[in-house]
Backbone as XML, in Angstrom:
<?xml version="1.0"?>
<chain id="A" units="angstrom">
  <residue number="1" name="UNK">
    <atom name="N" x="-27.654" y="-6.047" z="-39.632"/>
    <atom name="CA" x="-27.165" y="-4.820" z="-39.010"/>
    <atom name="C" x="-28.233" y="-3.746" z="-38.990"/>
  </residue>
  <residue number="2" name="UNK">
    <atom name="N" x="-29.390" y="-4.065" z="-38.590"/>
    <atom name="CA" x="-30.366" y="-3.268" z="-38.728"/>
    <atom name="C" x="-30.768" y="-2.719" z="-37.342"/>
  </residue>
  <residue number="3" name="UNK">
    <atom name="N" x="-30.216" y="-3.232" z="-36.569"/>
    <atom name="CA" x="-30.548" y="-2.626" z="-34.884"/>
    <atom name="C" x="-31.615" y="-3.850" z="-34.299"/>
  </residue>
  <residue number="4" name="UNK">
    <atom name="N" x="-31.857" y="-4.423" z="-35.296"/>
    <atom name="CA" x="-33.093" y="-5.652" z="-34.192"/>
    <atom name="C" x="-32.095" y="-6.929" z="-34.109"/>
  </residue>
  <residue number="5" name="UNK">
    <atom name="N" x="-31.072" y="-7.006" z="-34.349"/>
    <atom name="CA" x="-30.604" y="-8.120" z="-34.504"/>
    <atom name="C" x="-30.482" y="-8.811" z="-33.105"/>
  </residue>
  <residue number="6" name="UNK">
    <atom name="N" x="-30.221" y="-10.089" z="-32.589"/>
    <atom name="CA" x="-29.894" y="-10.210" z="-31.018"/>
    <atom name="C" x="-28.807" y="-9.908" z="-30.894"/>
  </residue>
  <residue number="7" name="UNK">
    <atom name="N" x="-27.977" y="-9.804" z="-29.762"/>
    <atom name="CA" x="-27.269" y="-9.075" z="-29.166"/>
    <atom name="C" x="-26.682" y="-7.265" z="-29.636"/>
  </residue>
  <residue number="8" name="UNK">
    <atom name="N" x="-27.541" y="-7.270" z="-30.480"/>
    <atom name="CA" x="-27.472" y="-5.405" z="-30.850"/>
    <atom name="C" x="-28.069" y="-4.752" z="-29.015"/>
  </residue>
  <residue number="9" name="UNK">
    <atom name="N" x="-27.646" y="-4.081" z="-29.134"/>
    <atom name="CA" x="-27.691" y="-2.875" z="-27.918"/>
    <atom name="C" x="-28.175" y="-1.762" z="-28.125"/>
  </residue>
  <residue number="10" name="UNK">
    <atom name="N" x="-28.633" y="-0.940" z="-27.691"/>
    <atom name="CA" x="-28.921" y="0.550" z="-28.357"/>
    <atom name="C" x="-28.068" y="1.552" z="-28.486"/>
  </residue>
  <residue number="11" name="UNK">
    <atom name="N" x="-27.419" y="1.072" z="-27.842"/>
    <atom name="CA" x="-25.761" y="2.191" z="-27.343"/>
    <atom name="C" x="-24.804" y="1.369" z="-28.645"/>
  </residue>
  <residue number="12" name="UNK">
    <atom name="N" x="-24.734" y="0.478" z="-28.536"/>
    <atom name="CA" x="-23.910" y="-0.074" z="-29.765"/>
    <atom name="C" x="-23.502" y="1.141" z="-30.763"/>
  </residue>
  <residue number="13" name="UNK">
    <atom name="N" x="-22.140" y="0.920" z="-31.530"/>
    <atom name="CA" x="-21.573" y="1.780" z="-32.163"/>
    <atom name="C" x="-21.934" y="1.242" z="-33.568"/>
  </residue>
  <residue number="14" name="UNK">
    <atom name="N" x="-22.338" y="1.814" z="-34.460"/>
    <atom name="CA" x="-22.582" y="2.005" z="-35.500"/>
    <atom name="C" x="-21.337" y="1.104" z="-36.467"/>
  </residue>
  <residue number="15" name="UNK">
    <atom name="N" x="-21.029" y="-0.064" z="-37.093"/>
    <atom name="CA" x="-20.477" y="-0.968" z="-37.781"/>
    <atom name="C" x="-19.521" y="0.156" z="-38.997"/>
  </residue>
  <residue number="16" name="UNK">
    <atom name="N" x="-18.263" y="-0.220" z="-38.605"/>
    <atom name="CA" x="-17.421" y="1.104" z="-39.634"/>
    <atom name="C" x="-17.663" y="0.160" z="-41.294"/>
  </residue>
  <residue number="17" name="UNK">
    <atom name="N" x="-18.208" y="-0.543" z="-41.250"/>
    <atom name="CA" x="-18.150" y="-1.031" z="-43.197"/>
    <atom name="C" x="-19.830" y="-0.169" z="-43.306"/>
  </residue>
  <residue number="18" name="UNK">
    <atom name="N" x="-20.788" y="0.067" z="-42.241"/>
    <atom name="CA" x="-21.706" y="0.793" z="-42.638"/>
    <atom name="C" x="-21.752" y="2.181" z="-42.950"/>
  </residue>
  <residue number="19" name="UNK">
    <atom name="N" x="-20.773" y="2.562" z="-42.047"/>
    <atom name="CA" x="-20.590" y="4.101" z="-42.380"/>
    <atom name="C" x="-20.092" y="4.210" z="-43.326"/>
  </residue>
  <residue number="20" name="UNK">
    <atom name="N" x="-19.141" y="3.279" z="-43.765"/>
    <atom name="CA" x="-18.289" y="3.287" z="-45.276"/>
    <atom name="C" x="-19.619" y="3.108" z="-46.295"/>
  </residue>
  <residue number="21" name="UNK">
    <atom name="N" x="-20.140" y="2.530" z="-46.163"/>
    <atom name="CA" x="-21.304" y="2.149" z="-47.080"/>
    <atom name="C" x="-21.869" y="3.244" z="-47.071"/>
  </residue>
  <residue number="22" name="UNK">
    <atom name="N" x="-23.010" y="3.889" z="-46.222"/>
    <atom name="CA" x="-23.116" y="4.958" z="-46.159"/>
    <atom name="C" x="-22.667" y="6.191" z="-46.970"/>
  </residue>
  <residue number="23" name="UNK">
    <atom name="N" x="-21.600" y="6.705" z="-46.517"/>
    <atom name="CA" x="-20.411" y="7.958" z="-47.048"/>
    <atom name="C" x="-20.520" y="7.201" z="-48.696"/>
  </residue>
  <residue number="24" name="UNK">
    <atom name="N" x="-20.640" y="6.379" z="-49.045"/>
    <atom name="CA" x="-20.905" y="6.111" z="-50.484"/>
    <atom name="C" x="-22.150" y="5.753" z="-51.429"/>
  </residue>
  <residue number="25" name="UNK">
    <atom name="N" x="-22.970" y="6.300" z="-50.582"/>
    <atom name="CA" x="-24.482" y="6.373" z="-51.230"/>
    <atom name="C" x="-25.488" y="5.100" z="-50.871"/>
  </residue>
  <residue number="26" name="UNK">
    <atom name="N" x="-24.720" y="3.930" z="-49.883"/>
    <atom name="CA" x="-26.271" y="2.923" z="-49.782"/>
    <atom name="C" x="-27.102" y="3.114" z="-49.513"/>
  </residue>
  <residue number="27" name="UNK">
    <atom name="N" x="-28.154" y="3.338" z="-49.628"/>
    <atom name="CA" x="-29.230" y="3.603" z="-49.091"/>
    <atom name="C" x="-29.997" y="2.835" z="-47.790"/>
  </residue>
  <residue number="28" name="UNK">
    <atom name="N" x="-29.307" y="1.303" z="-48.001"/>
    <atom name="CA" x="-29.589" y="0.645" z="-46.839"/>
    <atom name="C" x="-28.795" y="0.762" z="-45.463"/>
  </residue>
  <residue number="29" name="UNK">
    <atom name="N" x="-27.506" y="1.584" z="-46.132"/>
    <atom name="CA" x="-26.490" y="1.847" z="-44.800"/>
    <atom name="C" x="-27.226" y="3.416" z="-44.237"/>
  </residue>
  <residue number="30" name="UNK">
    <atom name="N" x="-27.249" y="4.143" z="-45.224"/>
    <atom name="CA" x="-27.812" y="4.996" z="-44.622"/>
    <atom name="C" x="-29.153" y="5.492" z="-43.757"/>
  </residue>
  <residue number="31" name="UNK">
    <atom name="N" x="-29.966" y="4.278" z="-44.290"/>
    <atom name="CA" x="-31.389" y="4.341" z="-43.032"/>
    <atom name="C" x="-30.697" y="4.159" z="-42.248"/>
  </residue>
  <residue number="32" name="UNK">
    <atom name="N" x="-29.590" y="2.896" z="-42.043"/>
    <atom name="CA" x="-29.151" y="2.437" z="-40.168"/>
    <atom name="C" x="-28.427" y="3.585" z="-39.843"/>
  </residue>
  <residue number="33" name="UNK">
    <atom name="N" x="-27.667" y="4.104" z="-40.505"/>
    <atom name="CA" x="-27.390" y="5.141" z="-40.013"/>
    <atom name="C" x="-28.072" y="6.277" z="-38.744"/>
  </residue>
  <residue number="34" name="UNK">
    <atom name="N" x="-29.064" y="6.544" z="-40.142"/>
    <atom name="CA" x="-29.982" y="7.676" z="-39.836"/>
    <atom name="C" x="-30.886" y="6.848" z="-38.378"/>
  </residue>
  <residue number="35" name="UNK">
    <atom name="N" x="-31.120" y="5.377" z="-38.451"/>
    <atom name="CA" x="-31.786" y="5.024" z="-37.545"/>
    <atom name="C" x="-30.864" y="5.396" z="-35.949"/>
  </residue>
  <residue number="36" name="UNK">
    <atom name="N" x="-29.433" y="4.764" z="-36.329"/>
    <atom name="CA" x="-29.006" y="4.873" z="-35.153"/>
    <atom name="C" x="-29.016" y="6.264" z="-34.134"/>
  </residue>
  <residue number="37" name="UNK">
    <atom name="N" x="-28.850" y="7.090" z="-34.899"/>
    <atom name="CA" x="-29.103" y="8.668" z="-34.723"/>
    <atom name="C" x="-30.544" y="9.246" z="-34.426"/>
  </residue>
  <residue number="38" name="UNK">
    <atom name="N" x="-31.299" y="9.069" z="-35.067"/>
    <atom name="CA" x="-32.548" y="9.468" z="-34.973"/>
    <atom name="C" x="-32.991" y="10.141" z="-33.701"/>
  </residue>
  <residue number="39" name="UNK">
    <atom name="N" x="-32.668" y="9.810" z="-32.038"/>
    <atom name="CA" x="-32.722" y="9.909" z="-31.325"/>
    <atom name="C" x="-32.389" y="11.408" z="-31.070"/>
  </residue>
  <residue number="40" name="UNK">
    <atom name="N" x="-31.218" y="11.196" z="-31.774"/>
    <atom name="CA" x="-30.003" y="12.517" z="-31.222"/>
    <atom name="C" x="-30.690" y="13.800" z="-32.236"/>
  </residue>
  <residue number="41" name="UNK">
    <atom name="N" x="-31.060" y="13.070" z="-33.416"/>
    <atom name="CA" x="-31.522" y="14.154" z="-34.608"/>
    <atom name="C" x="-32.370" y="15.376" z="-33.832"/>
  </residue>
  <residue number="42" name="UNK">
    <atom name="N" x="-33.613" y="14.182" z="-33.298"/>
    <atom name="CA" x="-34.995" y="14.686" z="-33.118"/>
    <atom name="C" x="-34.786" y="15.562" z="-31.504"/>
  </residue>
  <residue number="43" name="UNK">
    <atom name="N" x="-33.932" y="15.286" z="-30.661"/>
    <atom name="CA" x="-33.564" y="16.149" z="-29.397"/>
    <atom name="C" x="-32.859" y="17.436" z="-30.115"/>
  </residue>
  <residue number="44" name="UNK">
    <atom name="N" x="-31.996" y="17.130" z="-30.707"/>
    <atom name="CA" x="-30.997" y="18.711" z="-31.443"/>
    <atom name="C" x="-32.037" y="19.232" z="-32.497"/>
  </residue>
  <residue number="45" name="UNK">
    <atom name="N" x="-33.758" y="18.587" z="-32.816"/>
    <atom name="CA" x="-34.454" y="19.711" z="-33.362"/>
    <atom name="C" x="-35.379" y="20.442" z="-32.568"/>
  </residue>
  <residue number="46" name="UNK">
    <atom name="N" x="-35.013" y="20.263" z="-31.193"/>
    <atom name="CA" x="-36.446" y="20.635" z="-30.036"/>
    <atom name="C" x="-35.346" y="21.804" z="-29.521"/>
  </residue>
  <residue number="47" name="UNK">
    <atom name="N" x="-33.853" y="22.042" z="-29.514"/>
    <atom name="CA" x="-33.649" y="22.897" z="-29.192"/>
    <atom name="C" x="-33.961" y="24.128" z="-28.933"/>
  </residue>
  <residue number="48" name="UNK">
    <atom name="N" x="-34.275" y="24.969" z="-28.234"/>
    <atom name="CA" x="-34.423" y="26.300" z="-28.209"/>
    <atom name="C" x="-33.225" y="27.361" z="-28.577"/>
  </residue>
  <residue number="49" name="UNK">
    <atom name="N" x="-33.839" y="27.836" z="-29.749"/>
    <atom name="CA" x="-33.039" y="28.780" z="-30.418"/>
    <atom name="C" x="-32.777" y="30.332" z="-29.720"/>
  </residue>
  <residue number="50" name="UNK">
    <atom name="N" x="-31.970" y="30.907" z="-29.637"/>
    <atom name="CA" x="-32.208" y="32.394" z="-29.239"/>
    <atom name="C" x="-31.840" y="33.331" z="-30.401"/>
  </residue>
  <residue number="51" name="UNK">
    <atom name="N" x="-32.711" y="34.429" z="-30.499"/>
    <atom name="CA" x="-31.931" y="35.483" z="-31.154"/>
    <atom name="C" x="-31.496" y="36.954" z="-30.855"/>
  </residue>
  <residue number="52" name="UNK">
    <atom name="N" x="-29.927" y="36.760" z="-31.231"/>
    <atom name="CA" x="-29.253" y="37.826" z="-30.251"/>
    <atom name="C" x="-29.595" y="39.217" z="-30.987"/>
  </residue>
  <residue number="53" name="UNK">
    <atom name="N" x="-29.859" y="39.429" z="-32.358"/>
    <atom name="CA" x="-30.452" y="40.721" z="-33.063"/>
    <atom name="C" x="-31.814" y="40.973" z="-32.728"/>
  </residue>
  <residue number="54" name="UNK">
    <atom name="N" x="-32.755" y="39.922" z="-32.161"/>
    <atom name="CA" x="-34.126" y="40.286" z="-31.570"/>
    <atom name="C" x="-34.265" y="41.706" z="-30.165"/>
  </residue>
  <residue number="55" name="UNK">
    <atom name="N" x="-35.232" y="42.324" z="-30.638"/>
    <atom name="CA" x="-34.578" y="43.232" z="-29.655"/>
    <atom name="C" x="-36.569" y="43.354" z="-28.554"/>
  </residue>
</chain>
């Protein structure tokens, strides 16, 4: 369940015994986790911020 497996997809949904694993400290659930995401992480940190008290 690491994302290279064959027939894994990239869109594929994330395996609910990993997220369970995960939410309870694996560390191996949580790289796939973090892998599956990664994508989404690194776009929601390029955001452009505004600030509305900047004057």
């Amino acid at each position: 369940m690491n994302g290279n497996e064959p027939g894994y997809t990239e869109k594929a949904l994330v395996p609910y015994p990993v997220i369970v694993a995960a939410t309870k400290g694996d560390p191996d659930a949580m790289k796939i986790v973090l892998q599956h995401f990664s994508g989404y992480i690194a776009r929601l940190s390029m955001r452009k911020l505004y600030d509305d008290m900047k004057q």
